[in-house]
C-alpha positions in Angstrom: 0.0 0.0 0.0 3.1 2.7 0.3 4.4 1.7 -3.4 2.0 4.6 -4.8 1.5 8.5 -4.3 -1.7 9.2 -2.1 -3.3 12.0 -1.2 -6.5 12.2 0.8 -6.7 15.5 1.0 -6.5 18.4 -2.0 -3.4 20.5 -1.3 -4.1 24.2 -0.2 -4.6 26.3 -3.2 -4.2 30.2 -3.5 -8.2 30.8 -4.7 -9.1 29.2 -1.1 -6.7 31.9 0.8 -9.6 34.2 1.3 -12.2 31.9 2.8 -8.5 30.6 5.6 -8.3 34.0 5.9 -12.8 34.6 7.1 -12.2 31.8 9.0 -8.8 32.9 11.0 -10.9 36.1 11.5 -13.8 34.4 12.9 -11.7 31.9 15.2 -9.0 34.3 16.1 -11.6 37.1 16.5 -13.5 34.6 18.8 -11.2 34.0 21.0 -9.9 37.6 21.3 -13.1 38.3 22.5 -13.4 36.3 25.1 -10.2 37.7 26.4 -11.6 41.2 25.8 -14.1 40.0 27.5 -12.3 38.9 31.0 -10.2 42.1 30.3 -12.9 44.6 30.5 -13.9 42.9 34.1 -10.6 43.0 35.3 -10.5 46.6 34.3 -14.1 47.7 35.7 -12.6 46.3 38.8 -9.3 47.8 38.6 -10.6 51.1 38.0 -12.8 51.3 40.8 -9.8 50.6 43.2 -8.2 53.5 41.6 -5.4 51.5 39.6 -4.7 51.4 35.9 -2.2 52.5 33.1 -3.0 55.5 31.4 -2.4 55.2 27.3 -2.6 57.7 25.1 -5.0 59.4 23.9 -5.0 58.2 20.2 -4.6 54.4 21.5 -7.8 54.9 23.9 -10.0 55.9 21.2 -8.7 53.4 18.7 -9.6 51.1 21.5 -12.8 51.9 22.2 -14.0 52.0 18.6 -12.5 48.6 18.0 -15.0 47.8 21.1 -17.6 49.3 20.0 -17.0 47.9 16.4 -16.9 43.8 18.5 -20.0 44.7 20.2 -21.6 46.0 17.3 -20.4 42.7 15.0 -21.3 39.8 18.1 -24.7 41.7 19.1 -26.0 41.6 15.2 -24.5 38.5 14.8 -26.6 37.1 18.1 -29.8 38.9 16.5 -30.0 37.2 13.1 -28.7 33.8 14.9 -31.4 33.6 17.3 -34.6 32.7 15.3 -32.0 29.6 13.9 -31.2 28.8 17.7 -35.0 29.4 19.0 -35.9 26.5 16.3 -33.3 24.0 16.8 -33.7 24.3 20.8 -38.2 23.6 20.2 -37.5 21.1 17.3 -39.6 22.8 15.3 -37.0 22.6 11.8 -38.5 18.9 12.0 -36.1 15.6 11.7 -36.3 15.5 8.0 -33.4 18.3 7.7 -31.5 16.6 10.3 -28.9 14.6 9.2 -29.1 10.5 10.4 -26.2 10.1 12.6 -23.3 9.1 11.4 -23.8 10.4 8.3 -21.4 12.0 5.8 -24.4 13.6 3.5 -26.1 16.0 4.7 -28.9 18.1 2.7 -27.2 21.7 2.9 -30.1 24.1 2.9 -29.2 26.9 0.1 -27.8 30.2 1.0 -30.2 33.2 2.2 -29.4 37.3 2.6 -29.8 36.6 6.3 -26.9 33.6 6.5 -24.4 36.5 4.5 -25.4 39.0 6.5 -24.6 37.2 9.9 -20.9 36.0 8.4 -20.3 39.8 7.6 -21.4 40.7 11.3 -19.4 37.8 12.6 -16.0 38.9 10.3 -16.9 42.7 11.8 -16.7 41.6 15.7 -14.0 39.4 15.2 -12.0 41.8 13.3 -12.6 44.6 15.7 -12.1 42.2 18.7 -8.4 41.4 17.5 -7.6 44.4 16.8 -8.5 45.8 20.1 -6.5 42.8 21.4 -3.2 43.4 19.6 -3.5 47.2 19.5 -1.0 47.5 22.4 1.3 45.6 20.4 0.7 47.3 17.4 1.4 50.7 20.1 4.8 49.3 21.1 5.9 48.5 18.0 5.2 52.0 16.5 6.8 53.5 19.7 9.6 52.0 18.8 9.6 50.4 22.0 10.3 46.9 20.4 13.9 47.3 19.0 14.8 44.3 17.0 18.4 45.5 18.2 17.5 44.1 21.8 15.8 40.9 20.6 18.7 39.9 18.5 20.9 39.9 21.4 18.3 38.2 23.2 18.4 35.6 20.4 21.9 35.4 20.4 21.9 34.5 24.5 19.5 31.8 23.6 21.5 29.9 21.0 24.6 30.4 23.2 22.9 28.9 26.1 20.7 26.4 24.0 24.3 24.6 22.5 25.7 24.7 26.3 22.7 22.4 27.0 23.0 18.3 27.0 19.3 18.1 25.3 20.9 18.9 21.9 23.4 16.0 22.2 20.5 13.6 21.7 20.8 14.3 18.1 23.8 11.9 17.8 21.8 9.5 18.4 20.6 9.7 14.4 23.8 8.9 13.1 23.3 5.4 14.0 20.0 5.2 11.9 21.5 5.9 8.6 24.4 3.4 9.2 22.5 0.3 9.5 19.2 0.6 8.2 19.6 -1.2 5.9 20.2 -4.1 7.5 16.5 -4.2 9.0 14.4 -2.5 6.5 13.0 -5.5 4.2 11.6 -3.7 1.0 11.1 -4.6 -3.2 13.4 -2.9 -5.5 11.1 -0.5 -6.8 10.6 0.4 -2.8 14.1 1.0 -1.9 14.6 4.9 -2.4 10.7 5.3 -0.4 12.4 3.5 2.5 15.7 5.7 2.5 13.3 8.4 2.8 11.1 7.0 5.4 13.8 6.3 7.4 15.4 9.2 7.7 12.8 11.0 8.0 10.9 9.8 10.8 14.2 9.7 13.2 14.7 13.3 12.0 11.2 14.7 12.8 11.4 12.7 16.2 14.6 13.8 17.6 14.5 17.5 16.6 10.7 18.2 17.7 11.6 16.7 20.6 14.3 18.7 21.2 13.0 21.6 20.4 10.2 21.6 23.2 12.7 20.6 25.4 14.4 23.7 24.7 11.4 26.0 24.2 9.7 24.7 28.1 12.6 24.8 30.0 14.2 27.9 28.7 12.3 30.8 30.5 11.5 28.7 33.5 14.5 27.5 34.5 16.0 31.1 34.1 13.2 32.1 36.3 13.7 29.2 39.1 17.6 30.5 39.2 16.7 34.1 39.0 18.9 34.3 35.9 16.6 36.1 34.4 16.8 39.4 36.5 19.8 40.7 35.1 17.8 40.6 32.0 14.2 42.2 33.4 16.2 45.0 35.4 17.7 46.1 32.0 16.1 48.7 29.8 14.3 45.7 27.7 10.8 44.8 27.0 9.0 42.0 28.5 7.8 40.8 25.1 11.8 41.1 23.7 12.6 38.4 25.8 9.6 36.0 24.7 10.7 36.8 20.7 14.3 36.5 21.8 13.6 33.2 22.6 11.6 32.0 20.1 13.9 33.6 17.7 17.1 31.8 19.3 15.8 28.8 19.0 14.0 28.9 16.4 18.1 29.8 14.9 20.4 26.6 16.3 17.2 23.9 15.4 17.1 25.7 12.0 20.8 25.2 11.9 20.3 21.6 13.3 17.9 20.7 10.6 19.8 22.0 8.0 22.8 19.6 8.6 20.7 16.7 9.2 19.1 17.4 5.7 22.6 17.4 4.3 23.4 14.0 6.4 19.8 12.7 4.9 20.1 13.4 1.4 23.7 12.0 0.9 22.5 8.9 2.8 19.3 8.9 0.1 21.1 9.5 -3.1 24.4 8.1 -2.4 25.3 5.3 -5.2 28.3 3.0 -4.7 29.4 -0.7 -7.3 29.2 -3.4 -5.1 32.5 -4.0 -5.0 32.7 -0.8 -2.7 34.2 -2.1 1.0 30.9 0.1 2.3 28.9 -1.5 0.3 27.0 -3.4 3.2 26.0 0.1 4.3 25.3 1.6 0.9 24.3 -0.4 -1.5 23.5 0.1 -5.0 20.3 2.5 -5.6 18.1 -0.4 -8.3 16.9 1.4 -11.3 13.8 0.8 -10.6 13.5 2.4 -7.4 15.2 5.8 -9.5 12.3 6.0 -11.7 9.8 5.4 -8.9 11.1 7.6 -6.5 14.5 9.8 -7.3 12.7 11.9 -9.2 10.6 15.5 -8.4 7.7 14.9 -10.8 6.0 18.4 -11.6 2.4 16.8 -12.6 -1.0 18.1 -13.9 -4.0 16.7 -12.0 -7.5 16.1 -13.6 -10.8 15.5 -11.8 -12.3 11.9 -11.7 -15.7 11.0 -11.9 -17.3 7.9 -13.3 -19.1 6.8 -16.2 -21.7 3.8 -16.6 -25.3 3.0 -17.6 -26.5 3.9 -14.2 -26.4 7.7 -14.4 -25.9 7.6 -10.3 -22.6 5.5 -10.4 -19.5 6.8 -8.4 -17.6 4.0 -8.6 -17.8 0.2 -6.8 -16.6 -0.8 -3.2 -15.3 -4.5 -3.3 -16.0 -4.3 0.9 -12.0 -3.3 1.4 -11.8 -0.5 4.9 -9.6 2.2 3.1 -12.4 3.7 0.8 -9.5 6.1 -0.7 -10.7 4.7 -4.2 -13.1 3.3 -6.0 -13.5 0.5 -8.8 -14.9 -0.1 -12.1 -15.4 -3.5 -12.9 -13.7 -5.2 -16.0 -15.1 -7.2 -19.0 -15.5 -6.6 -22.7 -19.3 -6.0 -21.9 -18.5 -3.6 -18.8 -20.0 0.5 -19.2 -17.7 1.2 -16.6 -15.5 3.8 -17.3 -12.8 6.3 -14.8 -13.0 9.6 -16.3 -9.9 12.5 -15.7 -11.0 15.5 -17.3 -8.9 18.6 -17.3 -10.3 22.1 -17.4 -7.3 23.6 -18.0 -3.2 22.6 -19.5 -0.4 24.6 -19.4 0.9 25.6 -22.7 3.9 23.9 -22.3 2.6 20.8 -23.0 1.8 21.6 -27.0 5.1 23.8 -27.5 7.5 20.9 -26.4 9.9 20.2 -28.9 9.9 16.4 -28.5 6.7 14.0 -29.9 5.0 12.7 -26.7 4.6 13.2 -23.7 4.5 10.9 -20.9 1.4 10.5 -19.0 1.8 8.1 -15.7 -0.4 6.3 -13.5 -0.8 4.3 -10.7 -3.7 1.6 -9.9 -4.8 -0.6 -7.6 -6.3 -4.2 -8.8 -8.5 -6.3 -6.8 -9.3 -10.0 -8.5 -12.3 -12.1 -8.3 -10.3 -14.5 -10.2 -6.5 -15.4 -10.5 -5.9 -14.6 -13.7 -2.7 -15.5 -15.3 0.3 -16.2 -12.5 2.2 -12.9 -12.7 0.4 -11.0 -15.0 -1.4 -7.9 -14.8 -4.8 -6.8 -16.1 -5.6 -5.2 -19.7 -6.9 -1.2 -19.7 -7.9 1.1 -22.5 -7.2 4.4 -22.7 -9.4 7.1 -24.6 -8.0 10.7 -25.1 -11.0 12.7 -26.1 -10.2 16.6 -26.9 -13.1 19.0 -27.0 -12.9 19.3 -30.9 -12.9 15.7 -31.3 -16.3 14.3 -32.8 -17.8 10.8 -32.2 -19.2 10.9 -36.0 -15.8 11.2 -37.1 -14.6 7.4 -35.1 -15.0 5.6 -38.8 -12.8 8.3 -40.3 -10.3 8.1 -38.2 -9.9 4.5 -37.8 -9.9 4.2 -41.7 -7.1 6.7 -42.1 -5.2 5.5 -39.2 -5.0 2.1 -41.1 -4.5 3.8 -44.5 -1.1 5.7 -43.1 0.2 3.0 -41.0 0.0 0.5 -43.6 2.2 2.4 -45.9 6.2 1.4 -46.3 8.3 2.8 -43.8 5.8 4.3 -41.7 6.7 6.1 -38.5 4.1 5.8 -35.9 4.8 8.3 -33.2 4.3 10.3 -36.7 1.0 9.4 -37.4 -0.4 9.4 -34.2 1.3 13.0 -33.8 -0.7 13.6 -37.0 -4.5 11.8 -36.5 -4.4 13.2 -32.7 -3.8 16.9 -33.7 -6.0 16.4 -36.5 -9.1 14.8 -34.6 -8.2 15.7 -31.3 -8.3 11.9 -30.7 -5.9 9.1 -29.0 -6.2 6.0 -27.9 -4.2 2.8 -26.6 -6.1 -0.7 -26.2 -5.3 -3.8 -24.1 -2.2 -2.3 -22.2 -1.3 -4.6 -19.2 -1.4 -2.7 -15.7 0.9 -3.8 -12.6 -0.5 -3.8 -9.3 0.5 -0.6 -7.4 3.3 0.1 -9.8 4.2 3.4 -11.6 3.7 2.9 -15.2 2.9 5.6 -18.1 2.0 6.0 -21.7 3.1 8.0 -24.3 0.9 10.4 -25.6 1.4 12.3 -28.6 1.9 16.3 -28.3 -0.6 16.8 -31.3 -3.3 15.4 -28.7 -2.3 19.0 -26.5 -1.9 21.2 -29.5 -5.1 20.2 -30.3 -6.9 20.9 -27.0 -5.8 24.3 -26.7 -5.7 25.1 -30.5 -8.8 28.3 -31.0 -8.5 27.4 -34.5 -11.7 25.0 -34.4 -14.8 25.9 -32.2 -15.2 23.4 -29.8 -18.2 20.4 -30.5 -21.5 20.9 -28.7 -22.4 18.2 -26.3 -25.6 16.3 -27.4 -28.7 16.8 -25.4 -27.5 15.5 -21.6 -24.5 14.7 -22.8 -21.3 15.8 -20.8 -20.0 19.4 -21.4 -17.2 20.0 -23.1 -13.7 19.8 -21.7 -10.0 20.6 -23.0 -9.6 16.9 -22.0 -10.7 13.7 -21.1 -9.4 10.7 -20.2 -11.3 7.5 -19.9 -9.8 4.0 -18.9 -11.7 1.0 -18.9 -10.7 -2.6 -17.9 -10.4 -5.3 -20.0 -10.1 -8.0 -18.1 -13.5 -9.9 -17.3 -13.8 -10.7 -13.3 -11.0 -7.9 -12.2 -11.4 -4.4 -10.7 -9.7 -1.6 -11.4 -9.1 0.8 -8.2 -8.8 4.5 -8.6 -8.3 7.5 -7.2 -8.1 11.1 -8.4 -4.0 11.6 -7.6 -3.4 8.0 -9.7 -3.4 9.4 -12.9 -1.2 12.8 -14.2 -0.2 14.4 -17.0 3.7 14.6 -16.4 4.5 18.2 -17.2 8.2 18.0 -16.4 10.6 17.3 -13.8 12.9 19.3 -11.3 15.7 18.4 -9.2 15.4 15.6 -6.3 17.7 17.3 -3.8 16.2 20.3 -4.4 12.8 18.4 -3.5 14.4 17.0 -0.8 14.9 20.0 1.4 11.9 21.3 -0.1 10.6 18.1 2.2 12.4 19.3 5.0 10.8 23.0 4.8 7.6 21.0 5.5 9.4 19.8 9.1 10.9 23.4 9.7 7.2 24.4 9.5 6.4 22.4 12.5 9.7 23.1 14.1 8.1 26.2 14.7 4.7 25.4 15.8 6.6 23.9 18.3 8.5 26.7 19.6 5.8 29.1 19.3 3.4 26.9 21.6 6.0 26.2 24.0 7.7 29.6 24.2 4.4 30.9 24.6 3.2 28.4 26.9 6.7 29.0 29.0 6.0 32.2 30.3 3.3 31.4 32.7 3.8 27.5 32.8 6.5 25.7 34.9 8.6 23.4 32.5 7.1 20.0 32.8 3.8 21.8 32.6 4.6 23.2 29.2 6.3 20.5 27.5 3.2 18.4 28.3 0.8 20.8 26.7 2.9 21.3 23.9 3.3 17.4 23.4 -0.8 17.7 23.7 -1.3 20.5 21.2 1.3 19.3 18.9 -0.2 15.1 18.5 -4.2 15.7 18.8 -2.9 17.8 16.0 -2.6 14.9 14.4 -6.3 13.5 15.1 -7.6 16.4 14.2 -9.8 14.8 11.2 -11.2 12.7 13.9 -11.8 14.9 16.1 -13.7 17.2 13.5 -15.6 14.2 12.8 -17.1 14.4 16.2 -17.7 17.8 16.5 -19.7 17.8 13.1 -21.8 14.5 14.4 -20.5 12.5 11.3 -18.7 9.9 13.6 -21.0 6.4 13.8 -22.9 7.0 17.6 -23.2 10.1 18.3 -22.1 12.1 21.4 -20.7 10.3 24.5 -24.6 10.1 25.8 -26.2 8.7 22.8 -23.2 6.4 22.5 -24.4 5.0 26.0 -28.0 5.1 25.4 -27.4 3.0 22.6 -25.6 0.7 24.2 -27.9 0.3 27.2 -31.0 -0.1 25.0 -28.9 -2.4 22.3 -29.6 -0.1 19.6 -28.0 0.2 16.6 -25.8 3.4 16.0 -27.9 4.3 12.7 -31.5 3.9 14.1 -33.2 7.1 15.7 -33.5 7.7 19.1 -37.1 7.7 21.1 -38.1 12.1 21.4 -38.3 10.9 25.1 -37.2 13.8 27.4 -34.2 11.7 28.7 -33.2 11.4 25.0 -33.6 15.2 24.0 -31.6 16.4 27.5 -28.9 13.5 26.2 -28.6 14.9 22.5 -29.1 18.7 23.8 -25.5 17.4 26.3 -23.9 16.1 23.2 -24.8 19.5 21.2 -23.1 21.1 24.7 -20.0 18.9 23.9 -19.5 19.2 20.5 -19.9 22.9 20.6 -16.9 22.5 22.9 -14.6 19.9 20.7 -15.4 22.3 18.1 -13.7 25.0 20.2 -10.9 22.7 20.7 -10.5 22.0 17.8 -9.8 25.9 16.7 -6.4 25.5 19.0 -5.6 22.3 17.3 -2.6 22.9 14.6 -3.3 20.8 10.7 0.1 19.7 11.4 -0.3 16.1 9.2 -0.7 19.4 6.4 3.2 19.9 7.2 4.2 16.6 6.2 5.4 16.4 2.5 7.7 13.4 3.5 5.3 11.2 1.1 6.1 13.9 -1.8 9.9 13.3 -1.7 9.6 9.5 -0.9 7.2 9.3 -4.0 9.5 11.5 -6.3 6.6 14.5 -6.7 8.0 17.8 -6.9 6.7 20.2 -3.9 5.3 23.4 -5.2 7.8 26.0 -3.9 4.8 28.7 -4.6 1.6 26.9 -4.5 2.3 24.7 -1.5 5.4 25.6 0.6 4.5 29.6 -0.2 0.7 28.8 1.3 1.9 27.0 4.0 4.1 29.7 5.7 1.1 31.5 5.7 -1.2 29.5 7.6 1.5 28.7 9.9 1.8 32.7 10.5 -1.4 32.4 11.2 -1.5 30.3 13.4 1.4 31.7 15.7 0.1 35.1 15.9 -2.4 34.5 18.3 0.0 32.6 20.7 2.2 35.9 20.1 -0.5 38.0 21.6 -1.1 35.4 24.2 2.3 35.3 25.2 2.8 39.1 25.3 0.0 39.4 27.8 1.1 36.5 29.9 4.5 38.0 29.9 3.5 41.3 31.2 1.1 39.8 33.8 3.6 38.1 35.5 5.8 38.9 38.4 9.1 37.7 37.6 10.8 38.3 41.1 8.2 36.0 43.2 7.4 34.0 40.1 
């Protein structure tokens, strides 16, 4: 199951920044209000004591209109939710729009003016909210009381102190892996270069994360606990200095520490040695196989699948296996059962390449109802269907594809160049498919020129046919009693290819990313925390991250169940999770508890970093080339977005605390 690329989740794109950037309003916003909340209490109270700071008069009124602005968004945002919450709490939307639970499909009710209006209220008070929040950062900075002078030294002290530690010495540790892993990690040919990568990568991510929290949870505690830290506080430096100091220090020797791991990792990968080398028993020879599979950085154009049969409704067939990641078509002369790719749009390099073809690759998955022939694979077909080409023309073409091929000295890359920029037309019949294996066809680059030729206006579909598209791809199997398992990452149109290496620390990028996750939660968490406390909410933060698909799943009521309380209903009254509950009052307080938790996981879940989006380790191991500004580019954002409310956490907690009895 690891000899193939898989993704079961579409990469970030750039056209979905603005709706990551309404929802890190809305979440953010949320929770800065809640702070704002507490603070405005704290401050009522203060007041009346006769305490306080006085701030300028420019910052007050910002302040106050950013208040005004987060009551104004929150209240209207409460008005227009309230006939929705009125409804659901008397039951009076009915249990027909209510999802069964367990249920991935729900019936989304469409869009009104009232739903936009409340997002718009909600993006107003959460906006206003943060910005109250981080306006006394935003003050500092433009006061120039933040001098980037004072963190760097403070950055510097960190490093220094950070190398003087024994937790960085744990690293040596990974020398050992690289060594002899060979020696314990079983694997094909074609796997061997996947393994490498695995291999080094998992030890890699291990050891430095850990260390890294380590560092980050002990550092301004244990500076506290030996009042080292006073002849910092007593100097003319900021609070929040020494919290970006630290992060920033850090954040420096790991960077350093990944980078020559990367270097270690990537000779270890790519190294090739005869075997008549004295080392070869630690590195032996890279197989061929395993360099076309995986030492590569494939730059690939992805299609959307859907299905094709006589059942209009068909989406594919599960042959009962858990991992519903793909879905079959069943095999046969007779079969209607097609897997369609079709691609809306192709980069014009495709049809101004100089050479004749180009390679398009895939990767399936076959389950048999019948042996078949020992060793063998099963037959496919493969249509490529342009939106000039014409079904009426099929006789035509066929005719004139035998016509030029059966003349003397024939070139046949030639004449398929020829019929497929002609027709728009390409096909290849009967071609055996490995099991999990990359393979690839050649395609003509007359097929491309053709697609995105404005010569010719494209052909109409026929009455509830399928709209036209600059390409389709349609594969069928052959082989009577097989499946054919597909997803929609199997199949690519290989564009071109970049450098390996350079992919490789493109890889590591993806780690450095949650390298500083890491430090950002735990510096943060540091400077109100003891040590021990801190690495263990870190450790927390940083694996349900992991879980946080299922966790989602519970707080959207898609998980198999229910809540915790219809769970045990169930399971006291032997009922199966699918079949409704009784509208008994005991049942309606237990589902109105579960709404109560959910609500909360959802909260929880806001905190929760996407760190499994960090991990490109199956791109390099693979030998697909990481978008430097599509996907790395995207990421650094999100993960900026992320930190910045643990910056403004950690400035307050900073401030709030007295260092001298702390």
């Amino acid at each position: 199951m690891l000899a193939t690329f898989t993704l079961e989740r579409d990469p970030l794109r750039w056209q979905e920044l603005p709706s990551y950037i309404e929802g890190w309003v809305q979440v953010a916003g949320g929770i800065a209000a809640i702070g704002l909340a507490f603070w405005c209490i704290f401050r009522l109270v203060q007041s009346s004591r006769g305490g306080g700071v006085a701030w300028p008069t420019w910052q007050t009124l910002l302040f106050r209109l950013a208040l005004v602005g987060a009551i104004a968004g929150y209240g209207a945002y409460a008005v227009l939710l309230s006939p929705t919450m009125l409804s659901s709490l008397t039951g009076s939307e009915g249990e027909k729009q209510k999802p069964a639970t367990g249920s991935t499909e729900s019936k989304e009710r469409p869009k009104t003016f009232t739903d936009d209006l409340s997002q718009y209220a909600l993006n107003l008070g959460g906006a206003c909210a943060l910005f109250a929040v981080a306006l006394p950062v935003i003050a500092d900075i433009l006061s120039r009381r933040l001098r980037m002078r004072r963190i760097w030294a403070l950055a510097r002290l960190s490093f220094k102190e950070a190398i003087r530690r024994k937790a960085l010495w744990a690293f040596a540790a990974f020398i050992a892996v690289p060594l002899f892993a060979s020696w314990f990690v079983p694997y094909k040919a074609e796997d061997q270069i996947r393994n490498y990568v695995q291999v080094v990568s998992w030890p890699m991510s291990v050891l430095i994360l850990a260390t890294a929290c380590i560092l980050a949870s002990f550092g301004i505690p244990t500076e506290v606990r030996s009042q080292t830290i006073h002849t910092i506080v007593t100097k003319p430096v900021e609070r929040f200095e020494i919290v970006l100091g630290r992060f920033l220090g850090f954040g420096m020797l790991m960077t350093l520490v990944l980078a020559v791991m990367t270097g270690i990792s990537l000779f270890y990968v790519v190294r090739t040695t005869t075997g008549a080398s004295p080392f070869s028993f630690m590195f032996p020879e890279i197989n061929e196989d395993a360099q076309f599979e995986s030492l590569r950085a494939r730059v690939p154009v992805y299609g959307s699948l859907s299905f094709r049969s006589k059942d209009a409704k068909f989406k594919g067939t599960s042959v009962g296996r858990e991992w519903e990641y793909r879905n079959y078509i069943a095999g046969g002369t007779n079969s209607s059962q097609r897997a369609v790719w079709t691609f809306n749009e192709l980069p014009d390099s495709l049809a101004n390449r100089s050479e004749p073809t180009v390679p398009c690759e895939y990767s399936f998955d076959i389950f048999r109802t019948l042996k078949g022939e020992e060793g063998k694979g099963v037959l496919c077909s493969f249509g490529f269907q342009t939106r000039h080409w014409d079904p009426a023309r099929k006789a035509q073409f066929d005719q004139e594809k035998a016509d030029e091929r059966s003349k003397p000295g024939a070139d046949q890359v030639a004449i398929d160049n020829m019929l497929a920029e002609k027709y728009g037309y390409f096909e290849v019949a009967n071609k055996e498919v490995a099991d999990y294996h990359t393979q690839g066809i050649q395609v003509p680059t007359g097929l491309f020129k053709n697609a995105l030729s404005s010569d010719h206006p494209p052909v109409p579909a026929a009455p509830g046919g399928e709209e036209p598209a600059l390409l389709r791809v349609y594969v069928k199997c052959e082989s009577g009693g097989q499946y054919l398992g597909v997803a929609k990452y199997d199949f690519y149109i290989l564009d071109h290819e970049r450098s390996f290496a350079w992919n490789f620390v493109k890889g590591s990028l993806g780690l450095w990313l949650r390298l500083c996750i890491v430090l950002g939660v735990a510096v943060t968490c540091s400077t109100y925390l003891s040590g021990v406390v801190t690495l263990l909410v870190t450790a927390f933060v940083y694996i349900a991250g992991f879980f946080k698909d299922y966790v989602r799943a519970l707080a959207e009521n898609t998980s198999a169940g229910g809540g915790p309380l219809e769970s045990l209903i169930r399971l006291v009254e032997k009922q199966a999770p699918t079949t409704p509950l009784d509208t008994t009052p005991g049942n309606q307080a237990a589902l109105g508890t579960d709404d109560v938790y959910r609500w909360v996981l959802r909260r929880v879940l806001d905190l929760l970093p996407d760190v499994d989006r960090f991990n490109w380790t199956n791109y390099v191991a693979e030998g697909f080339n990481i978008a430097t500004v599509n996907l790395l580019a995207l990421n650094i954002l999100i993960v900026v977005g992320y930190l910045l409310p643990w910056a403004l956490l950690g400035y307050y907690l900073i401030k709030s605390r007295e260092i001298a009895t702390w």
